[in-house]
Each structure stands twice: as structure tokens, then as C-alpha cells.
DSSP file (Angstrom, degrees, kcal/mol; ACC not computed):
  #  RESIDUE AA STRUCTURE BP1 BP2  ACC     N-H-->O    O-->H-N    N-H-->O    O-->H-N    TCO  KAPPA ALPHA  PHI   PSI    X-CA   Y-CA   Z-CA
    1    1 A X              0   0    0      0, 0.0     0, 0.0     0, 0.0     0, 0.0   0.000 360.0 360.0 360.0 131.8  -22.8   19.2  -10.0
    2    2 A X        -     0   0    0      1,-0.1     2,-0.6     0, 0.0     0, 0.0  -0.040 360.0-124.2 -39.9 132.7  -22.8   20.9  -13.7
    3    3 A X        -     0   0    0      4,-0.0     2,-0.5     3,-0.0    -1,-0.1  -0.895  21.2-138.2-115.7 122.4  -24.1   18.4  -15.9
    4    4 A X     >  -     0   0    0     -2,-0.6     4,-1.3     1,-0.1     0, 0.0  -0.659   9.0-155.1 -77.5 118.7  -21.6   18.0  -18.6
    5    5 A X  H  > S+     0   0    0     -2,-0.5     4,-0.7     2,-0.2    -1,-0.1   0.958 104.0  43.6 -63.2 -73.6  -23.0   17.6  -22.7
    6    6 A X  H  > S+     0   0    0      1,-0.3     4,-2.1     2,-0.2     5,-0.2   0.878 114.9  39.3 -54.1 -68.8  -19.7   15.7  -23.2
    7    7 A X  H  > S+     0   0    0      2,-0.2     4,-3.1     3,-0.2     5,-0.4   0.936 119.6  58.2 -64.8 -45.3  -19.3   13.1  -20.0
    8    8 A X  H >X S+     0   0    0     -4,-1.3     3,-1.8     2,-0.2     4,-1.1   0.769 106.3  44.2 -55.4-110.8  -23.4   13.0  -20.9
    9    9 A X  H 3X S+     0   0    0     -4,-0.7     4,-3.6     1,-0.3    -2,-0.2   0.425 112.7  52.6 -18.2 -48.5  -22.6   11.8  -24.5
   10   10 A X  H 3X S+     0   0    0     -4,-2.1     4,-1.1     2,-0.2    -1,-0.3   0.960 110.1  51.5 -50.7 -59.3  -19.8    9.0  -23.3
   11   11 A X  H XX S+     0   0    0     -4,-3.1     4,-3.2    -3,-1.8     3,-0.7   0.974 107.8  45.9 -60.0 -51.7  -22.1    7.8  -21.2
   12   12 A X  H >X S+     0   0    0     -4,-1.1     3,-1.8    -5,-0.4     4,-0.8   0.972 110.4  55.9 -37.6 -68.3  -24.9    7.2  -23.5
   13   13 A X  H 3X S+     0   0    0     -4,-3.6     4,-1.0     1,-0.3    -1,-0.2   0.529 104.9  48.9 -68.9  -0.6  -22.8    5.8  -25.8
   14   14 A X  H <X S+     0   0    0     -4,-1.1     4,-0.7    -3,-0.7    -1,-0.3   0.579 112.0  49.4 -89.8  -6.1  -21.6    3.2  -23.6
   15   15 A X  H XX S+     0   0    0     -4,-3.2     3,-3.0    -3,-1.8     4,-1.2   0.821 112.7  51.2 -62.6 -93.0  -25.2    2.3  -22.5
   16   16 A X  H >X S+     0   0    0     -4,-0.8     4,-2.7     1,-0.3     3,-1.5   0.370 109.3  47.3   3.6 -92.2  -26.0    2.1  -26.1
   17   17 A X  H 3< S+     0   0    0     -4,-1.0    -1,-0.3     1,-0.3    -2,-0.2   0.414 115.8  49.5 -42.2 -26.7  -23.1   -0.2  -26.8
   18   18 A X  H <<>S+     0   0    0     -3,-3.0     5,-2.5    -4,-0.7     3,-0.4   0.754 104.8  52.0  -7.5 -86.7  -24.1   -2.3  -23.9
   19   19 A X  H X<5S+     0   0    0     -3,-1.5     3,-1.2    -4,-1.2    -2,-0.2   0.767  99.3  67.6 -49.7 -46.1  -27.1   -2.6  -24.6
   20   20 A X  T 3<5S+     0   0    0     -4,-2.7    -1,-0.2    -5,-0.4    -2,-0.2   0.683 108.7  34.1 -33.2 -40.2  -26.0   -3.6  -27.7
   21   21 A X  T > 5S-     0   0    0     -3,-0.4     3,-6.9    -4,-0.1     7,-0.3  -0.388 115.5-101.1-130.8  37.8  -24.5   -6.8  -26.4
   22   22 A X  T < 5 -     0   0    0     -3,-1.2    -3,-0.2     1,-0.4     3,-0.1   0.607  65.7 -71.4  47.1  42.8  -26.8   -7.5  -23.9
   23   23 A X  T 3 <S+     0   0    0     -5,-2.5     2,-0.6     1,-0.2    -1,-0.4   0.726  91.2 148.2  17.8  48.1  -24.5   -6.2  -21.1
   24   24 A X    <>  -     0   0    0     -3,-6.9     4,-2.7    -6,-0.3    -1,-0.2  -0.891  35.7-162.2-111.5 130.4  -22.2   -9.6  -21.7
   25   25 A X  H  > S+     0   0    0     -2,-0.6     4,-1.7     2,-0.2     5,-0.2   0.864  87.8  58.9 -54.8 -38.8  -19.0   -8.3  -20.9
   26   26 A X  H  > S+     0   0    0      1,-0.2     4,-2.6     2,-0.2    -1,-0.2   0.905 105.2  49.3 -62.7 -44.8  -17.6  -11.3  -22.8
   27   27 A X  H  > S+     0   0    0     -6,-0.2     4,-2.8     2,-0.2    -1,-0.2   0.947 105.7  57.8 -65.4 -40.5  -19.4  -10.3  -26.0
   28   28 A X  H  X S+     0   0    0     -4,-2.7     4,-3.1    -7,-0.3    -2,-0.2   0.979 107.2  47.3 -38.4 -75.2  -18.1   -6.7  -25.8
   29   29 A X  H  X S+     0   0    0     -4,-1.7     4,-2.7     2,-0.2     5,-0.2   0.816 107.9  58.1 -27.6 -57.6  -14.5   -7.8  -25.7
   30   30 A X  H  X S+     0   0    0     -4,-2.6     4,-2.1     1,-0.2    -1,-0.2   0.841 108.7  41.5 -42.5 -48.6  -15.2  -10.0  -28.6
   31   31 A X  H  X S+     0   0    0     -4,-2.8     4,-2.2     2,-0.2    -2,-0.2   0.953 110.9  55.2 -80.6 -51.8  -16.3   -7.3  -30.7
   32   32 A X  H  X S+     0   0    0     -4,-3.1     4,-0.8     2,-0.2    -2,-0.2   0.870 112.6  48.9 -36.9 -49.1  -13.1   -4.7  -29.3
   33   33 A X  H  X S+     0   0    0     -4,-2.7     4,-3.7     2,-0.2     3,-0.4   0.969 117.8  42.2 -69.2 -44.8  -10.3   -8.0  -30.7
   34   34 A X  H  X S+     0   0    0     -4,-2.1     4,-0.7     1,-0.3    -1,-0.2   0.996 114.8  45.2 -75.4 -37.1  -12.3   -8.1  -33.9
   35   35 A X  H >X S+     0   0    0     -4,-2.2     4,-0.7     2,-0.2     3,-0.6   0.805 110.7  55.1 -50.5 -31.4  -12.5   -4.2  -34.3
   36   36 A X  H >X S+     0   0    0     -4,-0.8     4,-4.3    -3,-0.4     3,-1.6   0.916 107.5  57.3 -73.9 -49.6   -8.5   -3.8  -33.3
   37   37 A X  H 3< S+     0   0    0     -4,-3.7    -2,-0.2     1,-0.2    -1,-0.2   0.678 100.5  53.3 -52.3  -5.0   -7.9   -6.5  -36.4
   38   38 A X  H << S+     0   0    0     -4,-0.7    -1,-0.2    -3,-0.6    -2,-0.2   0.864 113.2  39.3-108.6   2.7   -9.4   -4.4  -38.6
   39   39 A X  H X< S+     0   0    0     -3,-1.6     3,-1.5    -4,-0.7    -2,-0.2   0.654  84.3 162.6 -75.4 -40.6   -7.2   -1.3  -37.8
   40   40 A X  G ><  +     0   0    0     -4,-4.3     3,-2.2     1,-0.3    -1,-0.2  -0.261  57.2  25.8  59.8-133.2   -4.2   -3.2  -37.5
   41   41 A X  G 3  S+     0   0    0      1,-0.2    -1,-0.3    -4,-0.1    -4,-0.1   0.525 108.4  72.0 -39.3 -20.1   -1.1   -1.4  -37.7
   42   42 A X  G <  S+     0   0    0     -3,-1.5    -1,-0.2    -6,-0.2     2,-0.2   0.842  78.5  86.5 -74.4 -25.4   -2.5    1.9  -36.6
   43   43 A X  S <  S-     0   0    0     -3,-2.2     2,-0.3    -7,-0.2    -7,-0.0  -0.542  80.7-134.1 -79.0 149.3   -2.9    0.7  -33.0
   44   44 A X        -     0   0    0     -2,-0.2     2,-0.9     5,-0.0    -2,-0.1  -0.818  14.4-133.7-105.8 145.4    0.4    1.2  -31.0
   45   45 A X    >>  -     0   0    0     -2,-0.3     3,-1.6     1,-0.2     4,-1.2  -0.881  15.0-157.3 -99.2  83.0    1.2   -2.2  -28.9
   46   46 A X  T 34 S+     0   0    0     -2,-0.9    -1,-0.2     1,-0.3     5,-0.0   0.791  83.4  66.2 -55.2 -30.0    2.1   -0.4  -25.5
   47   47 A X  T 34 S+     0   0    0      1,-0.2    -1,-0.3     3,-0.1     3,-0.2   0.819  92.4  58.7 -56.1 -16.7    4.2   -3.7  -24.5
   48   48 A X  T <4 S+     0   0    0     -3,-1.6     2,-1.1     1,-0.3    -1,-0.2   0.963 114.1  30.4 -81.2 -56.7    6.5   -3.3  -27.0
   49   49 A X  S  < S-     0   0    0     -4,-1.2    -1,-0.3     3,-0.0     3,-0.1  -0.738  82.4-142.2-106.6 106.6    7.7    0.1  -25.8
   50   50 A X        -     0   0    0     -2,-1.1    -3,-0.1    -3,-0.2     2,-0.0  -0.520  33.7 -93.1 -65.6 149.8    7.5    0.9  -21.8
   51   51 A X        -     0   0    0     -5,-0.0     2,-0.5     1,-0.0    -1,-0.1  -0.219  44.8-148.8 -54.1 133.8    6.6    4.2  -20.5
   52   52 A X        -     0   0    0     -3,-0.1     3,-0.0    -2,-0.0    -3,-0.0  -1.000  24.1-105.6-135.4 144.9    9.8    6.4  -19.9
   53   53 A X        -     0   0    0     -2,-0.5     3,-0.2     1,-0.1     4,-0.0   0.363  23.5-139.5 -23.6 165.7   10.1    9.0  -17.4
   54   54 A X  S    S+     0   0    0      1,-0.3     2,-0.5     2,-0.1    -1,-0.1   0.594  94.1  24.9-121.2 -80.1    9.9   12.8  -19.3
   55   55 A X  S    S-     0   0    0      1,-0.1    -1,-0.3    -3,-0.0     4,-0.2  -0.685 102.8 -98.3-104.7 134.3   12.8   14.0  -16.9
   56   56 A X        -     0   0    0     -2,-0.5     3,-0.2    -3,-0.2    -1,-0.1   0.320  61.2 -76.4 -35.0 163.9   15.4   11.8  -15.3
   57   57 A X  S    S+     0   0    0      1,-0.2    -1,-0.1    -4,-0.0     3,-0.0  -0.549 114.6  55.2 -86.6 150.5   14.4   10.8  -11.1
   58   58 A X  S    S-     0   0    0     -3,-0.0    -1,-0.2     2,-0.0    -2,-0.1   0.720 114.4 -85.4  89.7  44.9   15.0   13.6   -8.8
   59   59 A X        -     0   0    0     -4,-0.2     2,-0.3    -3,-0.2     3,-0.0   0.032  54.6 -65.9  94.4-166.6   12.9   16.3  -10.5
   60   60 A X    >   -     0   0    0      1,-0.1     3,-1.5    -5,-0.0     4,-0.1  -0.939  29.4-132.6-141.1 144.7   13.7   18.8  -13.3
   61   61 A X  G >  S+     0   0    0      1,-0.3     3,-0.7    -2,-0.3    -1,-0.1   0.853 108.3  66.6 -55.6 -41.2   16.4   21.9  -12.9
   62   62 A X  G 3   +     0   0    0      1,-0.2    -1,-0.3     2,-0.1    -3,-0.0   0.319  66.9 104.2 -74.9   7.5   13.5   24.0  -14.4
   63   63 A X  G <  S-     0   0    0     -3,-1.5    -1,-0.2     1,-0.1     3,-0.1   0.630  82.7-131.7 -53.7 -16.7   11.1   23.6  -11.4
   64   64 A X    <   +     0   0    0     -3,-0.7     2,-0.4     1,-0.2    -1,-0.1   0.376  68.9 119.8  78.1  -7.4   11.7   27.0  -10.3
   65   65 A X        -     0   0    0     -4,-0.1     2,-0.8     2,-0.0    -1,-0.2  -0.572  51.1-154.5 -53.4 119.4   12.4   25.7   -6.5
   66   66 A X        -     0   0    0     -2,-0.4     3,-0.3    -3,-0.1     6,-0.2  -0.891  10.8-174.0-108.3 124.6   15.6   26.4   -5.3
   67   67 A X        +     0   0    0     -2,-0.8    -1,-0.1     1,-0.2    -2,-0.0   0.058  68.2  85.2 -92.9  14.2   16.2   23.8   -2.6
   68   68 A X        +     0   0    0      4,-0.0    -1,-0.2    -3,-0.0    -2,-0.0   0.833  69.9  86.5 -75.9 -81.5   19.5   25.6   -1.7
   69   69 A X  S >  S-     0   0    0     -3,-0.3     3,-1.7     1,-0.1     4,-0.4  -0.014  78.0-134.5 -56.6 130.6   18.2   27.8    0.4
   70   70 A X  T 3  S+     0   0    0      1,-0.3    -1,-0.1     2,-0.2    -3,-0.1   0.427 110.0  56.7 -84.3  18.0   17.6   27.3    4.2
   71   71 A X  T 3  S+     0   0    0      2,-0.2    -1,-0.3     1,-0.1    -4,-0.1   0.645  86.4  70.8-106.5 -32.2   14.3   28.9    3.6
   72   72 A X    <         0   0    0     -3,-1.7    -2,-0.2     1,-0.3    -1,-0.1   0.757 360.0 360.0 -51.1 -46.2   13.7   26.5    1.3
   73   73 A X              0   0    0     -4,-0.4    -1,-0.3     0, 0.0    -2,-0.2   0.558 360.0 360.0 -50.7 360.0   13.3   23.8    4.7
């Protein structure tokens, strides 16, 4: 497997950050709550607003399928 500069960098920096906090998970967290407070308002609160669908259920007209067709089965 290709070693990737990018997936390579993420990972470092979550050793780093780790490392940082003595791998306790608990401390990590700690540091994330105070770090959201100091952004505030810029973070979006995904509870607020649920995920909606992009096209209503049962697919989109633009799929290019035609499901019509006995060929289709």
C-alpha cells in the first residue's frame, strides 16, 4: 500500500496530541469541551437540525435508469 504524506500527517498529529495527554482519553475530551467554548457560535449543534434526505425516498427522476422497461428486470 502507497504511503500517503496526508493520512501520514493525521496520524502523527494524533500521536502527538496523545502523547500530549498521556494517552488519557478522559483528559483529551477535557481539552476538545474547553477548545469548543472558545469557538462558540461557529460550531454548528448537529441536534438541533437532523440530517434530511437530498432527494425524497424512492430515488431521483435524474438517475438515468429507466425502470420501465422489461429489460430493465
Amino acid at each position: 500500500m502507497k504511503n500517503d504524506p496526508i493520512v501520514q500527517q493525521v496520524r502523527d498529529t494524533k500521536d502527538q496530541l496523545a502523547a500530549a495527554f498521556d494517552y488519557d482519553v478522559a483528559r483529551i475530551f477535557a481539552d476538545l469541551r474547553s477548545r469548543e467554548k472558545l469557538v462558540g457560535d461557529r460550531l454548528k449543534d448537529r441536534r438541533k437540525s437532523p440530517n434530511k434526505p437530498m432527494h425524497p425516498s424512492g430515488g431521483s427522476a435524474a438517475s438515468g435508469v429507466d425502470t420501465t422497461s422489461p429489460a430493465a428486470g
